[in-house]
C-alpha positions in Angstrom: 0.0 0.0 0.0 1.8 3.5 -1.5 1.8 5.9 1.6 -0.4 8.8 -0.1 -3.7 8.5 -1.8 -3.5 8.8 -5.6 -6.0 9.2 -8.5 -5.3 5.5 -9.2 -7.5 4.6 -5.5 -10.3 6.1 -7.1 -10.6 4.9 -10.5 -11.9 1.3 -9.7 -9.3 -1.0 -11.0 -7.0 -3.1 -8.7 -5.6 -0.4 -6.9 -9.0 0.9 -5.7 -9.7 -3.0 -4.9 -6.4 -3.3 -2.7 -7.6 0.3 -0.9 -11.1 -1.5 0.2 -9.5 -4.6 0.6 -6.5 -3.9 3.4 -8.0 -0.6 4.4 -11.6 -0.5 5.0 -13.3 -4.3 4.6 -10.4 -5.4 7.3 -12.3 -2.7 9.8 -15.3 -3.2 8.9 -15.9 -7.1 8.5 -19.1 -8.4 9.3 -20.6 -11.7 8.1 -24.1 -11.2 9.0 -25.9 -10.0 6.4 -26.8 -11.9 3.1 -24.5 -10.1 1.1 -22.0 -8.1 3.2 -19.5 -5.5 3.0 -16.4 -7.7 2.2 -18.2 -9.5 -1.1 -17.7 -6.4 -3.0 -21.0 -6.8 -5.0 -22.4 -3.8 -6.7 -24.6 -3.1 -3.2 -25.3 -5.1 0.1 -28.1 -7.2 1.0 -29.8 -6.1 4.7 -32.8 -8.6 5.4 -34.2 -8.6 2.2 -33.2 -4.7 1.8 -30.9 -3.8 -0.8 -29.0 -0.7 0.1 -26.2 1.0 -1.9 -24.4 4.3 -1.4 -22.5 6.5 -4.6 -20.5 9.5 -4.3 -19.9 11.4 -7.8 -16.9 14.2 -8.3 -17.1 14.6 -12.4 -15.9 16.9 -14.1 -16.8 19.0 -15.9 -20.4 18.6 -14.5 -22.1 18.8 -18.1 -21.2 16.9 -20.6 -22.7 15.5 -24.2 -25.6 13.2 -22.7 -25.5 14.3 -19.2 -24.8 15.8 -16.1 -23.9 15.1 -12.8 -27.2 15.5 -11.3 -28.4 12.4 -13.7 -25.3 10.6 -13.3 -25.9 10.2 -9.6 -29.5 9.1 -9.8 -28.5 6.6 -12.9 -25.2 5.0 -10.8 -27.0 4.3 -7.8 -30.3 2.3 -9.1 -28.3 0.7 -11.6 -26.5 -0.9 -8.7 -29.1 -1.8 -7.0 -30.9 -3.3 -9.9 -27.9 -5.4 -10.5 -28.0 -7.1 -7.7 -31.6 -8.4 -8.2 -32.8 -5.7 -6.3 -35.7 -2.9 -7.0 -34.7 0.6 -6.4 -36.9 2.9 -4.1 -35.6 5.5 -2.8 -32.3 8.1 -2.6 -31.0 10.4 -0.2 -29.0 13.3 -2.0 -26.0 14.9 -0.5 -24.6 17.6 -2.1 -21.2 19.6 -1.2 -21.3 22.7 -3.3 -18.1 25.5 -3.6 -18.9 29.1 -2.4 -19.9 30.8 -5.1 -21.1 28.3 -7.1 -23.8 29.9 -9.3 -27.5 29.2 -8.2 -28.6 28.8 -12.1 -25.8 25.2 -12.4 -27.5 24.2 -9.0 -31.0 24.2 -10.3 -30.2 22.8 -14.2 -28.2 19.6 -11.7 -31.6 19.4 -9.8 -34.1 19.7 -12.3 -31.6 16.6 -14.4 -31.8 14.4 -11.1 -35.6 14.8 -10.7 -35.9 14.0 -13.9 -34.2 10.9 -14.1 -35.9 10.1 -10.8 -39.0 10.1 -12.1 -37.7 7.7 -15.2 -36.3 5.3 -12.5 -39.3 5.7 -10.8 -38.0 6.6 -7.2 -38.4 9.5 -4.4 -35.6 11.3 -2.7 -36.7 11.3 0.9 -33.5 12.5 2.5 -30.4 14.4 2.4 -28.0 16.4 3.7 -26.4 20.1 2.2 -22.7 21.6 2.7 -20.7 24.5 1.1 -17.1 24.7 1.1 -14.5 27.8 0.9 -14.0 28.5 -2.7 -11.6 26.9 -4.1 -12.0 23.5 -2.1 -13.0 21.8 -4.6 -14.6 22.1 -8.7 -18.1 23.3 -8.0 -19.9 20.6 -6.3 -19.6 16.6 -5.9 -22.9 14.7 -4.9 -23.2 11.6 -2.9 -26.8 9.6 -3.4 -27.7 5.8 -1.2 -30.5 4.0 -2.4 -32.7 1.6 -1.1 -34.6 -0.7 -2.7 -36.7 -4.1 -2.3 -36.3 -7.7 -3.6 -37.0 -8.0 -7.5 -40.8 -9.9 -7.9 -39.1 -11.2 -11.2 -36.2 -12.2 -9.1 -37.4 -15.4 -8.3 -39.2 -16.5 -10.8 -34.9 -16.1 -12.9 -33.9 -18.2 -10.2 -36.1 -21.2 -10.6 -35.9 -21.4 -14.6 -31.8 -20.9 -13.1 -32.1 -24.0 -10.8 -34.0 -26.2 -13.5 -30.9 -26.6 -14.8 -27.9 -26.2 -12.3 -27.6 -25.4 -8.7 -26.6 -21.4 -7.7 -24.5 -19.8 -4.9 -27.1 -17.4 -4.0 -30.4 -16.3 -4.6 -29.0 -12.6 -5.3 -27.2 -11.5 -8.3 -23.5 -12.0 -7.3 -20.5 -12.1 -8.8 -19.9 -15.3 -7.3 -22.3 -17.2 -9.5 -20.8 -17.8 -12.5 -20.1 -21.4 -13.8 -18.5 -22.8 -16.8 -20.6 -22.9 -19.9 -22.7 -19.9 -19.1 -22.5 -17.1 -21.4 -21.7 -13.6 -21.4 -23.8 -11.1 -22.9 -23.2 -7.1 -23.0 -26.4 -4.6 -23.2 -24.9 -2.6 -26.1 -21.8 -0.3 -27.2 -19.1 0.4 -24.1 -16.9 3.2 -23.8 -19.1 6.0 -24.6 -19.6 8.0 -21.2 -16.0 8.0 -20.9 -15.4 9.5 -24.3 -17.9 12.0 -23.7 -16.3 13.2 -20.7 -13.2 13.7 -22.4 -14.9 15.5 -25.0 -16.3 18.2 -22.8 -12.9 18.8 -21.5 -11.0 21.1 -24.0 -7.5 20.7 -22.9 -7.4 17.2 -24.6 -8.3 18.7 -28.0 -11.3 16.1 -29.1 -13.9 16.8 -31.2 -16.5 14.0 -31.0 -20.5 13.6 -31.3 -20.2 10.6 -28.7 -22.7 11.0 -26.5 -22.9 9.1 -22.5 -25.0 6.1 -22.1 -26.5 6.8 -18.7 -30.2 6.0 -17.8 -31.9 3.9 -15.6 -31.8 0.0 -16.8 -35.3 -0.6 -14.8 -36.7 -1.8 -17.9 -33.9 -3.6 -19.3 -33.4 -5.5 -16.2 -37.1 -6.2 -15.3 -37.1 -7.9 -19.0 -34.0 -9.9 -18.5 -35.3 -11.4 -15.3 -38.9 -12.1 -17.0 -37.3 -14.3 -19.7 -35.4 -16.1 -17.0 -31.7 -17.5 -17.0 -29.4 -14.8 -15.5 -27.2 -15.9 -12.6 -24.8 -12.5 -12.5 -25.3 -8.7 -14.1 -23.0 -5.7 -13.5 -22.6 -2.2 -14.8 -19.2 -2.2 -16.3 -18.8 1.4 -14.7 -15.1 2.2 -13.5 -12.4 0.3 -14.7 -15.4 -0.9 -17.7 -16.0 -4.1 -19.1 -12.3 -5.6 -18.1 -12.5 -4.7 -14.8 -16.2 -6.0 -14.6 -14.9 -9.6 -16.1 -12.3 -9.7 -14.2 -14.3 -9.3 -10.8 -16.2 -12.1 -11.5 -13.5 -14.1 -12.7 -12.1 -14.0 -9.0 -15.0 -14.2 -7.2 -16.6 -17.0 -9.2 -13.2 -18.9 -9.8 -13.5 -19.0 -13.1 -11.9 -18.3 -16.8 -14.0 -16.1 -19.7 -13.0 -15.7 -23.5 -14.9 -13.4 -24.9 -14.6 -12.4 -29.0 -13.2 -8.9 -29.9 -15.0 -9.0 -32.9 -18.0 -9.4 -30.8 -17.7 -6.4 -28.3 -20.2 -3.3 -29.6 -18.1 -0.4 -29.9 -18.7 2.7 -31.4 -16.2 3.8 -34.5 -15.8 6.9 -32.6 -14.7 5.8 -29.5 -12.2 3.6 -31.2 -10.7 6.8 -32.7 -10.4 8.6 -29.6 -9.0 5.7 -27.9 -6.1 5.7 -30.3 -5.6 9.4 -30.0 -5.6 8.9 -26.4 -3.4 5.6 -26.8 -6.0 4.3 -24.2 -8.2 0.8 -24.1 -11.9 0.9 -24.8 -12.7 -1.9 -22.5 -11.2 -0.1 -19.7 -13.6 2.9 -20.1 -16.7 3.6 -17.7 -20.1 3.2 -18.6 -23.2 4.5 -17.1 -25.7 3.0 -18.8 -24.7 -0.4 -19.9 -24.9 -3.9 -17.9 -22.8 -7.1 -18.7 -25.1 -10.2 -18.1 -24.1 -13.9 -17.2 -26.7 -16.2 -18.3 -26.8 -20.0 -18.3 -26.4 -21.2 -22.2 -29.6 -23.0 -22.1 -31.3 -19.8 -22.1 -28.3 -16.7 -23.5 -30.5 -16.4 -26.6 -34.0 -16.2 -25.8 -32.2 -13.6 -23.0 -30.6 -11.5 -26.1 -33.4 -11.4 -28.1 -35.9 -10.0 -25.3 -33.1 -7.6 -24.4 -33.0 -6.1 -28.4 -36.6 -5.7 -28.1 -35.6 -2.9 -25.3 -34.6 0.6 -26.1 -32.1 0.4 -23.5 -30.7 -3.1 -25.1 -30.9 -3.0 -28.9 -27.6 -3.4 -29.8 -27.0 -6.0 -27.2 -24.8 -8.8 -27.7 -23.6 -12.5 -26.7 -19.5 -11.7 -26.5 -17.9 -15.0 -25.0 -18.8 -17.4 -22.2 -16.9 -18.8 -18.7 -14.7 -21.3 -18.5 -13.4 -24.0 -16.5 -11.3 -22.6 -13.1 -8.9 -19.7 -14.3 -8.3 -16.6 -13.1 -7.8 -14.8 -16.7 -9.8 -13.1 -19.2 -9.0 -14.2 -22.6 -9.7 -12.6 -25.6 -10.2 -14.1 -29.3 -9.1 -11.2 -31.2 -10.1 -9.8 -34.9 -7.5 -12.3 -36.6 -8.4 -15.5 -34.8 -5.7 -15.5 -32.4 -5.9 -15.3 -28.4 -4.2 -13.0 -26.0 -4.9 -12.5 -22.4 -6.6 -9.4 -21.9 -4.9 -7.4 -18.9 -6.6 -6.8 -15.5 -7.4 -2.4 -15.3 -4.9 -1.0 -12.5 -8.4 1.6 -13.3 -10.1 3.8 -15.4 -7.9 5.0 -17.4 -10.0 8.5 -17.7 -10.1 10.4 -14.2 -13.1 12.0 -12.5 -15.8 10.4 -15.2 -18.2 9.4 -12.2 
C-alpha cells in the first residue's frame, strides 16, 4: 500500500480494490448480512433490503448526454438493480463551492428529478454543505439508495435452478459457472469518451454521446425471460475490470470475441488518439449479463426488443477454473486481456 492517496484509489481498478480490501473491509468485516461488505458486490443485502451508497466528483459537471445530477441518480439504481434488487428511494448529498452559481444548481436538480421520475423513485432524504472557494470544482454529490427484492427475481432463479444449482439467490459475482455465457447490453466506452470531450485541454472533437439511464426496464425484462445468474454495470475500470471481478470471485476463466464487443467507430478513434483501451472505459448506462447457455438467446433477443438493449450482444462465455480473461481477437488468435490497474479517464463518475 503507496503511503499517499493517488487518483489510481479512485478509479476502480486493482488499486482501488487493494484500498477497500486492506484498508476499509479489514475494519469493517461483518458476516451477517446476506450479502456483506467484504463481497464487494455492486450493493449489500440487509434482510431482504438492498441498500447502496454513490458519491460522484465529475468533471466537468455537463457533458454530451449528461450531467452530474443524472449521473448520480443513474449510478445508484443501476447498482441496485444489478444485484436483483428494485430501487426505491435516494437520499441526496450535495457539497457545493462558495460561489457556485445558483442557475448550475437548479439545471443539476431539475436533471436528477428527472431521471428520478424515469427510475421511478423518491428522494426522501439528504443532507447540504458548502465549502470555501476553491475546495474543490463546483460541487460533488453523494446519493444511497434503497430498494426491495425484485418480484421477477425469483421466478430467474427457478428457470436458473432447473438446470444447475446457484450460490445465492441474489445476483452476485460469485455465481458464475462454466458454460454460461456472457452477454453485454450494447456499445461500451461512450460515457468516458464524452467526458473527455467536454474537456477542452485534450483537444477532441466528438459527437459521442454518454449512455446513462436507468436500466429498470432492461433489467425487469431480463429477469422475465429467466436465465441470468450475475449482471453488473461495467462502470469504473469498464468491461475488463467488470470480467475480471467475477473471474475472481466466481473462480473461473471467460474468452470473450473482440469481434464481438459493440463499440462505437468513434470511441475507437479517440482511444487511439488517447493511446488508451476501450474496454477499460466507464459506462453509465450499460450492464454485462451472465446467463446460463440454455437460455443466453431467448435472454438476447428479449433484451433487443428494449430501447435500452438494442444493440446488445452474446460476446464470450466462462470457463473451467482460471483466473484470466482471454480474448479471441479480430485475426483469430488469443491474447490474455490485462486486468485495469483503473479507469484509465479520471473523475468520469
Amino acid at each position: 500500500m503507496e503511503e499517499r492517496v493517488s487518483m489510481l484509489h479512485g478509479a476502480g481498478g486493482a488499486v482501488t480494490q487493494a484500498l477497500i480490501r486492506e484498508l476499509i473491509v479489514s475494519r469493517f468485516h461483518n458476516d451477517r448480512f446476506e450479502v456483506p461488505l467484504e463481497a464487494l458486490d455492486d450493493a449489500s443485502v440487509i434482510n431482504d433490503i438492498v441498500f447502496k451508497t454513490d458519491s460522484h466528483a465529475v468533471y466537468p459537471l455537463f457533458f454530451p448526454g449528461g450531467d452530474i445530477g443524472r449521473l448520480s441518480v443513474c449510478g445508484t439504481v443501476n447498482d441496485i438493480l444489478m444485484i436483483g434488487g428494485s430501487p426505491l428511494a435516494l437520499s441526496l448529498g450535495l457539497i457545493m463551492e462558495e460561489g457556485l452559481e445558483i442557475s448550475i444548481l437548479k439545471r443539476v436538480l431539475d436533471s436528477m428529478k428527472h431521471a428520478c421520475d424515469e427510475a421511478k423513485v423518491k428522494v426522501v432524504t439528504g443532507d447540504t454543505k458548502v465549502v470555501e472557494k476553491g475546495g474543490l470544482k463546483q460541487m460533488v454529490t453523494n446519493t444511497s439508495g434503497i430498494g426491495y427484492r425484485n418480484h421477477f427475481l425469483d421466478q430467474n432463479l427457478e428457470v436458473v435452478k432447473s438446470y444447475r444449482s446457484l450460490k445465492s439467490r441474489w445476483l452476485l459475482d460469485s455465481n458464475l459457472l462454466p458454460g454460461d455465457k456472457i452477454i453485454v447490453s450494447g456499445f461500451i466506452g461512450d460515457h468516458g469518451i464524452a467526458v473527455m470531450s467536454a474537456r477542452q485541454q485534450y483537444g477532441l472533437s466528438s459527437n459521442i454521446r454518454s449512455d446513462m439511464q436507468p436500466l429498470n426496464h432492461l433489467v425487469n425484462s431480463a429477469l422475465r425471460e429467466g436465465g441470468v445468474v450475475a449482471m453488473k454495470d461495467p462502470t469504473r475500470g469498464g468491461l475488463s475490470n467488470t470480467l475480471y471481478e467475477w473471474c475472481e470471485k466466481s473462480m473461473v476463466g471467460i474468452e470473450v470475441d473482440e469481434s464481438k464487443i459493440p463499440i462505437r467507430e468513434g470511441v475507437k478513434s479517440a482511444c487511439e488518439i488517447l493511446g488508451i483501451n476501450p474496454l477499460e472505459i466507464g459506462n453509465e448506462g450499460k450492464a454485462v449479463l451472465a446467463v446460463i447457455p440454455q437460455k443466453a438467446e431467448s435472454v438476447l433477443d428479449t433484451l433487443r426488443k428494449t430501447k435500452e438493449g438494442a444493440n446488445a450482444e452474446i460476446i464470450g462465455e466462462v470457463l473451467s477454473r482460471s483466473d484470466k480473461v482471454v480474448m479471441k481477437t479480430a485475426i483469430g488468435g488469443r491474447r490474455i486481456l490485462q486486468k485495469p490497474r483503473g479507469d484509465p479517464i479520471p473523475r468520469i463518475c
